[in-house]
ROSE-4610 file (N, C-alpha, C; in Angstrom, 1 decimal, always signed):
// ROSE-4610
residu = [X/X/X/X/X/X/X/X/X/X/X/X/X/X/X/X/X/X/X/X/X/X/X/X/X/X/X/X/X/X/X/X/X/X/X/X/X/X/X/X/X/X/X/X/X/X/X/X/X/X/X/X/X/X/X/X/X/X/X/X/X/X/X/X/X/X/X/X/X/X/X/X/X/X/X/X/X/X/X/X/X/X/X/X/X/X/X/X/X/X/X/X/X/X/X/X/X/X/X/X/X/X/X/X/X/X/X/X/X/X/X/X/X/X/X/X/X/X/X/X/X/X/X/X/X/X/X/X/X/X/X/X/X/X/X/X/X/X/X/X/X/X/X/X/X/X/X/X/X/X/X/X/X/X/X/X/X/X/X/X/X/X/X/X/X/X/X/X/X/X/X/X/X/X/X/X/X/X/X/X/X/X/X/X/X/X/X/X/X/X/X/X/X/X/X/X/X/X/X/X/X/X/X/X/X/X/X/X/X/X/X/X/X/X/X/X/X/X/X/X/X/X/X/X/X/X/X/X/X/X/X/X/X/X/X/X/X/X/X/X/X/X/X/X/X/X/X/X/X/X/X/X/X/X/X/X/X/X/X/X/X/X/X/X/X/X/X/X/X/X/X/X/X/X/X/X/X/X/X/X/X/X/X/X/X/X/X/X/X/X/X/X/X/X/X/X/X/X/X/X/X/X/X/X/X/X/X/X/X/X/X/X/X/X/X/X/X/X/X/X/X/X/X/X/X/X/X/X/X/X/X/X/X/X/X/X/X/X/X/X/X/X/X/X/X/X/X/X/X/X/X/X/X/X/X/X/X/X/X/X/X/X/X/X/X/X/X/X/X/X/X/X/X/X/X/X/X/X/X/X/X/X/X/X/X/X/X/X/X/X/X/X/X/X/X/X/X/X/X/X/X/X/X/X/X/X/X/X/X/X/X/X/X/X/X/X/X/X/X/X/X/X/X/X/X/X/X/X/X/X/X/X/X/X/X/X/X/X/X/X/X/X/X/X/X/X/X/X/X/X/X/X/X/X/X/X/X/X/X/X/X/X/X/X/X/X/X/X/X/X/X/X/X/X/X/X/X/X/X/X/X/X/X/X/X/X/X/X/X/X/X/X/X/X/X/X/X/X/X/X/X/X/X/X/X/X/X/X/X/X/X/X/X/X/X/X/X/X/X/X/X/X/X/X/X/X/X/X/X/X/X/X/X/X/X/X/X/X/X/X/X/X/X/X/X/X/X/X/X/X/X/X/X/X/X/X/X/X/X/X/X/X/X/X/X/X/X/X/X/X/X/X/X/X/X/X/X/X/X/X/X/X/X/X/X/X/X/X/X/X/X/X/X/X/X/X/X/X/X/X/X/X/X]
num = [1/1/1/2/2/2/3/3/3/4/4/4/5/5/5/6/6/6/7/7/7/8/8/8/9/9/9/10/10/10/11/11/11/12/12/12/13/13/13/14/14/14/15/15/15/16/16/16/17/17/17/18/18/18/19/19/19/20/20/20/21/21/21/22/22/22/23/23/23/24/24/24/25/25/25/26/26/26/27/27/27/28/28/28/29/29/29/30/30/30/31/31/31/32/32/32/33/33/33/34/34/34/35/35/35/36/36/36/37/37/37/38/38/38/39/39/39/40/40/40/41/41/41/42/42/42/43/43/43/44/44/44/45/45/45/46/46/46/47/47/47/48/48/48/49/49/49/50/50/50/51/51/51/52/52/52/53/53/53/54/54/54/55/55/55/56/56/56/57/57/57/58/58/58/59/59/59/60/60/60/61/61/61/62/62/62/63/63/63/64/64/64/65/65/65/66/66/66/67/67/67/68/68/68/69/69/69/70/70/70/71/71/71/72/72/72/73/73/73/74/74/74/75/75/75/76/76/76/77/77/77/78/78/78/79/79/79/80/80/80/81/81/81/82/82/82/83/83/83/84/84/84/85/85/85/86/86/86/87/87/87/88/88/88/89/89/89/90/90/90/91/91/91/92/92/92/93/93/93/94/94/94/95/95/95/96/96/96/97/97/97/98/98/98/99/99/99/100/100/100/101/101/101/102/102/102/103/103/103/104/104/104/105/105/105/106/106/106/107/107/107/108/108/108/109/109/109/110/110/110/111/111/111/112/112/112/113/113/113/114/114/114/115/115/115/116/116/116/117/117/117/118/118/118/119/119/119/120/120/120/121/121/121/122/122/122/123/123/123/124/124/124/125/125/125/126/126/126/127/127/127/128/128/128/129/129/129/130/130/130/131/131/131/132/132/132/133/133/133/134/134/134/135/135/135/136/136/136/137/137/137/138/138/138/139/139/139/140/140/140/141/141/141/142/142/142/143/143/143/144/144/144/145/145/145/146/146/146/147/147/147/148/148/148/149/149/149/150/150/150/151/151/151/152/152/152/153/153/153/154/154/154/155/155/155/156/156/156/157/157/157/158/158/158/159/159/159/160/160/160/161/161/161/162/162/162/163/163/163/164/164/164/165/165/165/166/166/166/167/167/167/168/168/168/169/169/169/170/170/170/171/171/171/172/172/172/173/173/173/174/174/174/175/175/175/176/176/176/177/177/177/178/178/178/179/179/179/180/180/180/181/181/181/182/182/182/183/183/183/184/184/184/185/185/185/186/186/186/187/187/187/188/188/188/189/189/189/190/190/190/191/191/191/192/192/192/193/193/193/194/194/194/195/195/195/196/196/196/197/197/197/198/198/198/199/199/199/200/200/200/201/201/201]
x = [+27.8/+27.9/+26.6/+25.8/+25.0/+24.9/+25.8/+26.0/+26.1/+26.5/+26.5/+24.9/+24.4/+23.2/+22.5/+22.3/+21.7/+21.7/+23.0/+23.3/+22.2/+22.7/+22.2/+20.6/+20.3/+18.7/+18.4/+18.7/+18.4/+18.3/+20.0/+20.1/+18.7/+18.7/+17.6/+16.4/+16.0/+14.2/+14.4/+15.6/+15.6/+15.8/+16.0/+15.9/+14.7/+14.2/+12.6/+11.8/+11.7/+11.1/+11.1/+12.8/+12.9/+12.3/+12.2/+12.0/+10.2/+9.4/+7.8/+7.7/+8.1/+7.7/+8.3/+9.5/+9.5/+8.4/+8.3/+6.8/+5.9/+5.6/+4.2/+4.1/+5.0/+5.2/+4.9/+5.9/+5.9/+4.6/+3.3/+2.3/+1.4/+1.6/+0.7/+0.9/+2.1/+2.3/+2.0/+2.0/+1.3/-0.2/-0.9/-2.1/-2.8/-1.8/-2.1/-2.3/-1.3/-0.6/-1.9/-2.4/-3.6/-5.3/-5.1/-6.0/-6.1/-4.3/-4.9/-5.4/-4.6/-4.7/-5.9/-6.7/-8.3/-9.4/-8.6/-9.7/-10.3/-9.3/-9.6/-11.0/-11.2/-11.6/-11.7/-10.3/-10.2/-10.3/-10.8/-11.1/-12.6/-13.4/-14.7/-14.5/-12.9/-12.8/-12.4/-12.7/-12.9/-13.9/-14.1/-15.4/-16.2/-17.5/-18.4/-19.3/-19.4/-19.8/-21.5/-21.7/-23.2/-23.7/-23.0/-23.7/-23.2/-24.4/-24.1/-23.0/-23.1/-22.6/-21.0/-20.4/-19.5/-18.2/-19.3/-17.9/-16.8/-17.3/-16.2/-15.6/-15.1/-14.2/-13.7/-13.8/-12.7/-11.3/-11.1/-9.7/-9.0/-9.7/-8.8/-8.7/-9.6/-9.6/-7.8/-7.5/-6.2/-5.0/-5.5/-4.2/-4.9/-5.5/-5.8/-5.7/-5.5/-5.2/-5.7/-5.5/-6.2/-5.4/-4.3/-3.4/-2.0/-1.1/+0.2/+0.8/+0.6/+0.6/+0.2/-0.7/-1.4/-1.0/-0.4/+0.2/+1.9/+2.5/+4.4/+4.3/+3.1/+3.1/+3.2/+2.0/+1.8/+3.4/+4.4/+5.5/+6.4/+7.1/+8.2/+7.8/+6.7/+6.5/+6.1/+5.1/+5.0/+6.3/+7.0/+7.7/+9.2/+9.0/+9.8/+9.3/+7.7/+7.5/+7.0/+6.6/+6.4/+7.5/+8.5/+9.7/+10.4/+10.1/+10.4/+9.6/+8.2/+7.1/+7.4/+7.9/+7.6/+9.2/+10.0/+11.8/+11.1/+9.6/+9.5/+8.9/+8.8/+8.2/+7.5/+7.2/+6.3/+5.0/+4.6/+3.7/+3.0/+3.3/+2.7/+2.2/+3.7/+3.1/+1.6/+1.9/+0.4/-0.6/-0.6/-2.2/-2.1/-0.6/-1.2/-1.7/-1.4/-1.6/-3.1/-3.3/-4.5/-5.7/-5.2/-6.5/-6.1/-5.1/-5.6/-6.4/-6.2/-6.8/-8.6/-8.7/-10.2/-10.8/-10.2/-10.8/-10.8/-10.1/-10.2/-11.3/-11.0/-11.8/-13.2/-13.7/-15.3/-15.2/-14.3/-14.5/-14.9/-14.1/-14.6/-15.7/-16.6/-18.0/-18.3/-18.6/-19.5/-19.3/-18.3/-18.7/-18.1/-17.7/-17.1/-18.4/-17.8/-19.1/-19.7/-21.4/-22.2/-21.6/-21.4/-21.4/-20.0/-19.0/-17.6/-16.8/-15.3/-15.5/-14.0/-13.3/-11.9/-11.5/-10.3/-9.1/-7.8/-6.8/-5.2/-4.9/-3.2/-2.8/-2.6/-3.2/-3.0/-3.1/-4.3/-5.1/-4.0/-3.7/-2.5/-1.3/-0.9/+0.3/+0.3/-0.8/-1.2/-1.4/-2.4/-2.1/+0.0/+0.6/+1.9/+2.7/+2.5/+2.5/+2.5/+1.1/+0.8/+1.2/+1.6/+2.1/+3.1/+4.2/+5.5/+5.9/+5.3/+5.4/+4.9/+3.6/+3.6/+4.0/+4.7/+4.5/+6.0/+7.1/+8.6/+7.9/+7.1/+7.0/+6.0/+5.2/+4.2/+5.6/+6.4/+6.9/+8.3/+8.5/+9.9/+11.5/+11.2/+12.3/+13.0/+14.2/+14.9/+15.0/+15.1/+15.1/+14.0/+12.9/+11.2/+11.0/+11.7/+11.0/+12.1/+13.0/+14.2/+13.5/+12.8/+12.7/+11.0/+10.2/+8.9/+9.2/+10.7/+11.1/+11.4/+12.3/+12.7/+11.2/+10.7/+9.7/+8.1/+8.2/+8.0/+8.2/+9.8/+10.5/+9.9/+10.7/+10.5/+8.9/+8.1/+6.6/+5.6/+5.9/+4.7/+4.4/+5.2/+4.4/+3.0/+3.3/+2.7/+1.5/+1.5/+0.8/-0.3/+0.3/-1.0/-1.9/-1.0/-1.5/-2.6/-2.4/-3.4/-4.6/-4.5/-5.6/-6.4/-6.5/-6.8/-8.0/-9.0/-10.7/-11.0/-9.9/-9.8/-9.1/-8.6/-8.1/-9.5/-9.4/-10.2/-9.6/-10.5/-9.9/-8.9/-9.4/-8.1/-9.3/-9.1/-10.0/-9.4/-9.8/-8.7/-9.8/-10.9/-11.9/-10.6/-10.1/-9.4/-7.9/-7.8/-6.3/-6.5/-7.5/-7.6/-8.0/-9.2/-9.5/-8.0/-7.1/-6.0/-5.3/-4.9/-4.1/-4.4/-5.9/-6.0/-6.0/-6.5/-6.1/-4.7/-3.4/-2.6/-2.1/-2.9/-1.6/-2.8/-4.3/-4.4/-3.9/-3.4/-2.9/-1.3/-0.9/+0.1/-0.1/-1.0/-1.3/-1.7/-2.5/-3.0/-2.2/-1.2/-0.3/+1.2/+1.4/+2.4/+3.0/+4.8/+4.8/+5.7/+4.5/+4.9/+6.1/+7.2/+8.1/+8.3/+8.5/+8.3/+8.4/+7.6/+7.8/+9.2/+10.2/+11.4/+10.6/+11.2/+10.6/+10.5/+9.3/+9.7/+10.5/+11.4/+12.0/+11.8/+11.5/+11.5/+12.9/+12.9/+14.7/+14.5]
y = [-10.3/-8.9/-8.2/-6.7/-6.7/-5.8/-5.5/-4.9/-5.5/-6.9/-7.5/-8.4/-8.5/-9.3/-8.0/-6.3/-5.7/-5.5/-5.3/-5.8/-6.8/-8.0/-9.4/-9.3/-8.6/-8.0/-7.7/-6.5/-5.4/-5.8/-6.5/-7.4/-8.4/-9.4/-10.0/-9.8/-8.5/-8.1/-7.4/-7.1/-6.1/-7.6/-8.4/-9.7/-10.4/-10.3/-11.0/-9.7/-8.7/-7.5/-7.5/-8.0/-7.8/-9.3/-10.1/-11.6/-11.5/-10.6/-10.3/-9.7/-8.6/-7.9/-8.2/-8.8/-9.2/-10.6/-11.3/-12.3/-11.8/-10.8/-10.2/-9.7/-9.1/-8.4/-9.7/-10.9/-11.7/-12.6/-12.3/-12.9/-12.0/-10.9/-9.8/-10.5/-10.7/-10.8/-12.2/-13.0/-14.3/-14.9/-14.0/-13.5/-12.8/-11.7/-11.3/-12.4/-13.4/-13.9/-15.1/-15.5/-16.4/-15.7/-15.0/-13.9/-13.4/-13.5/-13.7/-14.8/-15.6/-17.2/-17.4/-17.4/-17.2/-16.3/-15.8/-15.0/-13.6/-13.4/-12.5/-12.3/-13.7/-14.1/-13.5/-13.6/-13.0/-11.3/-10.5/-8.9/-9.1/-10.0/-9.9/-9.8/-10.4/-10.2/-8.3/-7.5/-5.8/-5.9/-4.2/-4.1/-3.2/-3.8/-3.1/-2.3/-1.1/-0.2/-1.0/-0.8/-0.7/-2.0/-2.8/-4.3/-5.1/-5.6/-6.5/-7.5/-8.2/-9.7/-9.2/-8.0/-7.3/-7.3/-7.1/-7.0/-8.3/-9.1/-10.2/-10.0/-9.0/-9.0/-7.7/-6.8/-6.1/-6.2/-7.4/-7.6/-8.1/-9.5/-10.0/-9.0/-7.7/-6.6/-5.8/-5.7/-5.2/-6.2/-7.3/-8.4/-8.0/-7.7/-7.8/-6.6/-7.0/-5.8/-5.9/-4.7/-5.0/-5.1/-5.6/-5.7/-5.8/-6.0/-6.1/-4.9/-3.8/-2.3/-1.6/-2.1/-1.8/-2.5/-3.9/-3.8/-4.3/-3.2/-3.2/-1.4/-0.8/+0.2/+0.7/-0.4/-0.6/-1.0/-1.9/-3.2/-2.0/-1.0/-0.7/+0.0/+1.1/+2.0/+0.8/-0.4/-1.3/-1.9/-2.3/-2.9/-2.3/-0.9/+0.2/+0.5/+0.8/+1.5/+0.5/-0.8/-2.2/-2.4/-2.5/-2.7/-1.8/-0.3/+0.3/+0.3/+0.2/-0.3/-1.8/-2.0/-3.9/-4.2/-2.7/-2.8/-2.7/-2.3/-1.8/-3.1/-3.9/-5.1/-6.0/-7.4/-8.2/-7.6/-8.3/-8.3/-7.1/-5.7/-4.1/-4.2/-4.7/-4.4/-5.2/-6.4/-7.1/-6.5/-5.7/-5.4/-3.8/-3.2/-1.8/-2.2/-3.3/-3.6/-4.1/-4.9/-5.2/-4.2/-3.3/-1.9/-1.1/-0.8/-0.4/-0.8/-1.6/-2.7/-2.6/-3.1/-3.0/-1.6/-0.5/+0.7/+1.4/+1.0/+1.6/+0.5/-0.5/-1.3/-1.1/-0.8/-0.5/+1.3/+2.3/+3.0/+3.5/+2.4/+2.4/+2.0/+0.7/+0.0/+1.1/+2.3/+2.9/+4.2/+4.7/+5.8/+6.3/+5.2/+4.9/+5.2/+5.7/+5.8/+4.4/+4.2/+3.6/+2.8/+1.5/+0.4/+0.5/+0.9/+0.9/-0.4/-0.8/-1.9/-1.4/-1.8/-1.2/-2.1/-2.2/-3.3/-2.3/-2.8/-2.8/-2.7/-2.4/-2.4/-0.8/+0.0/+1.5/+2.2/+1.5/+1.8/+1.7/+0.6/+0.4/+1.2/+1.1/+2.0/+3.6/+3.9/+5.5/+5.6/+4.2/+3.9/+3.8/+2.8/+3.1/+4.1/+4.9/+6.4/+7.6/+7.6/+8.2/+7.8/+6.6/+5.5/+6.2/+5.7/+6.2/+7.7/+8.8/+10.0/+10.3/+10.1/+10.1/+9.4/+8.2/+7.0/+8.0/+8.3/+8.6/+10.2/+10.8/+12.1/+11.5/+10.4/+10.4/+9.4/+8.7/+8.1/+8.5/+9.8/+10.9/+9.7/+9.0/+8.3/+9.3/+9.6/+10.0/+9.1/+8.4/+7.4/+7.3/+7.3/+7.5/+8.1/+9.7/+10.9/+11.0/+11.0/+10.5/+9.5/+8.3/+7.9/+8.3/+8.7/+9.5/+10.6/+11.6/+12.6/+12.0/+11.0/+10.7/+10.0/+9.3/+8.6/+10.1/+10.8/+11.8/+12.8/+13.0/+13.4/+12.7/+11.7/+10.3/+10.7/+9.9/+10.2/+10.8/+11.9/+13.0/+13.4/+13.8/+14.4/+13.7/+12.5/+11.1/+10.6/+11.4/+10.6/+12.1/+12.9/+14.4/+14.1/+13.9/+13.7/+12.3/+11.5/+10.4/+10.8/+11.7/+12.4/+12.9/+13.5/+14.2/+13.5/+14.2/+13.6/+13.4/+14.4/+14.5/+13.5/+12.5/+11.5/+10.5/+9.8/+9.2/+7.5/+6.8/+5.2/+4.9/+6.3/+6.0/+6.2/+5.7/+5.0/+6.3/+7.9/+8.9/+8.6/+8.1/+7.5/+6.8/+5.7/+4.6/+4.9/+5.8/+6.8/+7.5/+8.2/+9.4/+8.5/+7.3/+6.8/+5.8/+5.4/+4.5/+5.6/+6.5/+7.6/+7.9/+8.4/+8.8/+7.2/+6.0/+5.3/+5.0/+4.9/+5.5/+6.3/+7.6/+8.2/+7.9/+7.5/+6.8/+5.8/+4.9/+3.8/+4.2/+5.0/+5.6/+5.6/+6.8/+6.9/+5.9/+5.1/+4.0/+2.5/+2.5/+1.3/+2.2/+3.5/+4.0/+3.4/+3.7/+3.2/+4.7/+5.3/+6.5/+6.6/+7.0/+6.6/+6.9/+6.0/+6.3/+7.9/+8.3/+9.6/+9.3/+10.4/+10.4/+10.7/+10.2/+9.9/+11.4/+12.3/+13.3/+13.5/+14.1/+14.3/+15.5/+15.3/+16.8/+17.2/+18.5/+19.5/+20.2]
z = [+20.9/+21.1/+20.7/+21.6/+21.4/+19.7/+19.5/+18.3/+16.8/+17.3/+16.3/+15.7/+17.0/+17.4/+16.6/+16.6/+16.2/+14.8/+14.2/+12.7/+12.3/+13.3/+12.4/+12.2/+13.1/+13.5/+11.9/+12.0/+10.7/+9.2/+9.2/+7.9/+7.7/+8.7/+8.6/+8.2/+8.5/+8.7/+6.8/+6.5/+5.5/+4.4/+4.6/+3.7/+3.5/+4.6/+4.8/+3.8/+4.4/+3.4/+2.2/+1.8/+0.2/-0.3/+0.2/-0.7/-0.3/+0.8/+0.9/-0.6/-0.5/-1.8/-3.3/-3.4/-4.6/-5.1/-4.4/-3.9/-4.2/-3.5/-3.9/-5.4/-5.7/-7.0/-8.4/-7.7/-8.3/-8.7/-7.9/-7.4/-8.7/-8.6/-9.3/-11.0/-11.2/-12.7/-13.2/-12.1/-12.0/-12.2/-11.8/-11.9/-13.0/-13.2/-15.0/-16.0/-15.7/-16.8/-16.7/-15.8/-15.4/-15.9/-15.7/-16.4/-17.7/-18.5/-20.0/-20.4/-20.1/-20.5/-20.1/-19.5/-18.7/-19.7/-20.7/-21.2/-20.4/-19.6/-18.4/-17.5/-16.9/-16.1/-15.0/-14.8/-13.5/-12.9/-14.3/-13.9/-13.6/-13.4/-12.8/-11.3/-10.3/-9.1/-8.8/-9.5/-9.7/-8.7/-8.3/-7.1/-8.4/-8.4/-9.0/-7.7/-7.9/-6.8/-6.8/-5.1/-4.7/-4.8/-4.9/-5.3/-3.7/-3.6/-2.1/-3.0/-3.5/-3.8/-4.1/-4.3/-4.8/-3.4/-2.3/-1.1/-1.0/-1.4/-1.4/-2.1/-3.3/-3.7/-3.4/-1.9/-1.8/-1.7/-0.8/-1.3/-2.2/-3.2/-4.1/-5.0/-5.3/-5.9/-6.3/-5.4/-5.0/-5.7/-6.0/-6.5/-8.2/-8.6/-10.1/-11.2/-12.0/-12.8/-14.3/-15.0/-16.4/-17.8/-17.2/-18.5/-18.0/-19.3/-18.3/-18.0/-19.0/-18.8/-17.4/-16.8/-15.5/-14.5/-14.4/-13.7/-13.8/-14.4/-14.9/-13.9/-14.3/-13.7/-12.4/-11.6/-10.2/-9.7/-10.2/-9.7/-9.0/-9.6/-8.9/-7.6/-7.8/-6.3/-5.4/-5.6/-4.8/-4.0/-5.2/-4.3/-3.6/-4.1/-3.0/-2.0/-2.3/-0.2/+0.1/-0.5/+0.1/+1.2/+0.4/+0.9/+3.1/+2.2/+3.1/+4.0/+4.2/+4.8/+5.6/+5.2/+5.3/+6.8/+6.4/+7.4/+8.6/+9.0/+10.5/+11.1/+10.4/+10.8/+10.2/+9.6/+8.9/+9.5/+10.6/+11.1/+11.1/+11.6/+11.5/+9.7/+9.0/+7.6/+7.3/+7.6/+7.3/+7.7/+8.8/+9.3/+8.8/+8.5/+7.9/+6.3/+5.7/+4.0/+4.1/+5.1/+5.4/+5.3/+6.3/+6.6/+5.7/+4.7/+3.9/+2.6/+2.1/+1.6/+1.7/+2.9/+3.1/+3.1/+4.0/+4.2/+2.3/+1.8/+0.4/-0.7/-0.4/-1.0/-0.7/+0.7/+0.9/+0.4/+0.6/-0.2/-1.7/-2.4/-3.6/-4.0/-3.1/-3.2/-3.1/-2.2/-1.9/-2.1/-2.8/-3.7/-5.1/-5.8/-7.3/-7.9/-9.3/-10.0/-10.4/-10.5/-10.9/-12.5/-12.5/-13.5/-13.6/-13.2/-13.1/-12.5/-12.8/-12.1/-11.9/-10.8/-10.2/-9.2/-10.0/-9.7/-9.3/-9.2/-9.3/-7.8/-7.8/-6.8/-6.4/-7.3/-6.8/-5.6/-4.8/-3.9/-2.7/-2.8/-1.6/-2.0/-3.2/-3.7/-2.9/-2.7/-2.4/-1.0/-0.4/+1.3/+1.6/+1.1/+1.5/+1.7/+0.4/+0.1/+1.5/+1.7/+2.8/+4.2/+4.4/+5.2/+6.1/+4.6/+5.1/+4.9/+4.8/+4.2/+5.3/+6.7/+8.0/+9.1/+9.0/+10.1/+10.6/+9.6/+10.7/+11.3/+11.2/+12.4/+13.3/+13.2/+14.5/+15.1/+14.6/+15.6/+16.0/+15.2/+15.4/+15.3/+14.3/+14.1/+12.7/+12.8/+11.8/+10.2/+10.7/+9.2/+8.6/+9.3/+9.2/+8.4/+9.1/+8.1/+7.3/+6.9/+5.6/+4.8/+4.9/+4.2/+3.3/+4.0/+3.3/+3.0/+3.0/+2.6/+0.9/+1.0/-0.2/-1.1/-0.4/-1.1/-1.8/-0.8/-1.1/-2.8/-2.7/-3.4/-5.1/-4.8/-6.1/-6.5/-6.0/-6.4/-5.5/-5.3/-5.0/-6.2/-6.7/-8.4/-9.2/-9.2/-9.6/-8.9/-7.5/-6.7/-6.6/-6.8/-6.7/-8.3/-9.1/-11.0/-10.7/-9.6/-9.5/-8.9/-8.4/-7.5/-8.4/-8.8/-10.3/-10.7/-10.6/-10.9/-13.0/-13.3/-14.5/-15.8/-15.2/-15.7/-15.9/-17.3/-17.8/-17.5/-17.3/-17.1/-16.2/-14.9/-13.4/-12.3/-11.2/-10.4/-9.2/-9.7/-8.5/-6.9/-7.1/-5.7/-5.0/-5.5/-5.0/-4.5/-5.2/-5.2/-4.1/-3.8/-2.4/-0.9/-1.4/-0.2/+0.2/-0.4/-0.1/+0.6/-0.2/+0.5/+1.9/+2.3/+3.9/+4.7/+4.1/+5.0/+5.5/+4.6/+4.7/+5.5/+5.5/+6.6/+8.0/+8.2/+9.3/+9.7/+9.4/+9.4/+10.6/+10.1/+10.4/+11.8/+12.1/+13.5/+14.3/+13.4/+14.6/+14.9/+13.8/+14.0/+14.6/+14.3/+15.1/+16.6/+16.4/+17.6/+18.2/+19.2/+19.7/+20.8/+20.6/+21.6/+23.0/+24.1/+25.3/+25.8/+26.7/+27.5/+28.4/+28.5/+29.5/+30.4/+31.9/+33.3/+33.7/+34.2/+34.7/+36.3/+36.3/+37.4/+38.2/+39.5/+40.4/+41.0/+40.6/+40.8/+42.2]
């Protein structure tokens, strides 16, 4: 039945979603935990602004963090608009997590302050953000905009306080450029819904 087949649809994509991002989340604290034991090794993969040899770490950038404090913080919003991000499709998510990722990660090379070095998963946290808080009106799905209404709701407060140039040892460069890729992202991976046929009366 095709109703049932649609169910089984939904359930499924919402299972794959949730076992992507508890994975990923899972991956983050994995990494910390490889990074103490490392002698934290692994915060040299940070983007130190203006340095050629630096671009290769715009993206492992995004998996690393500076303690377990920094990233316990990043885990829940991630893996909620991960999550709700991730129901419209694996695939769309990969290449919207992708471009944001990069598009914030060469932002931060190129206009972070000088001798700085910036890591976490914020950057994307603030691309999803903007993500889903635009993707349901460009693509006028009700549940869309319901769910960046609520996500909205939950942390817009949090996410304006990130913006904030005035916070000491917060990366608000990485916070704004994730954010507009974000709601570009939106537009350009949007799926605009067909035009009705015009008819002549």
């Amino acid at each position: 039945m095709p109703g049932t087949e649609l169910e089984w649809s939904r359930t499924g994509r919402a299972k794959a979603a949730a076992k992507l991002m508890v994975g990923w989340v899972a991956l983050l604290w994995l990494l910390e935990v490889a990074d103490v034991l490392s002698g934290h090794a692994l915060d040299g993969l940070g983007i130190v602004p203006r340095q050629p040899s630096e671009l290769v770490d715009v993206v492992p950038a995004a998996f690393i963090h500076f303690g377990f404090a920094h990233v316990a913080a990043n885990s829940v919003p991630l893996l909620v608009m991960g999550f709700l991000a991730a129901l419209g499709g694996l695939r769309r998510f990969a290449a919207v997590c992708l471009a944001i990722i990069v598009a914030d990660g060469l932002g931060v090379w190129l206009i972070a302050p000088a001798h700085t070095n910036t890591a976490g998963a914020s950057g994307l946290i603030f691309g999803l953000f903007g993500f889903l808080l635009v993707s349901g009106f460009v693509e006028r799905r009700p549940l869309g905009v319901l769910a960046g209404l609520l996500v909205g709701a939950v942390w817009g407060g949090s996410i304006l306080f990130g913006l904030s140039p005035l916070q000491t040892g917060v990366s608000w460069q990485a916070h704004l450029i994730g954010l507009a890729a974000g709601v570009a992202a939106a537009f350009w991976f949007g799926r605009r819904p067909a035009k009705a046929p015009a008819l002549q009366g």
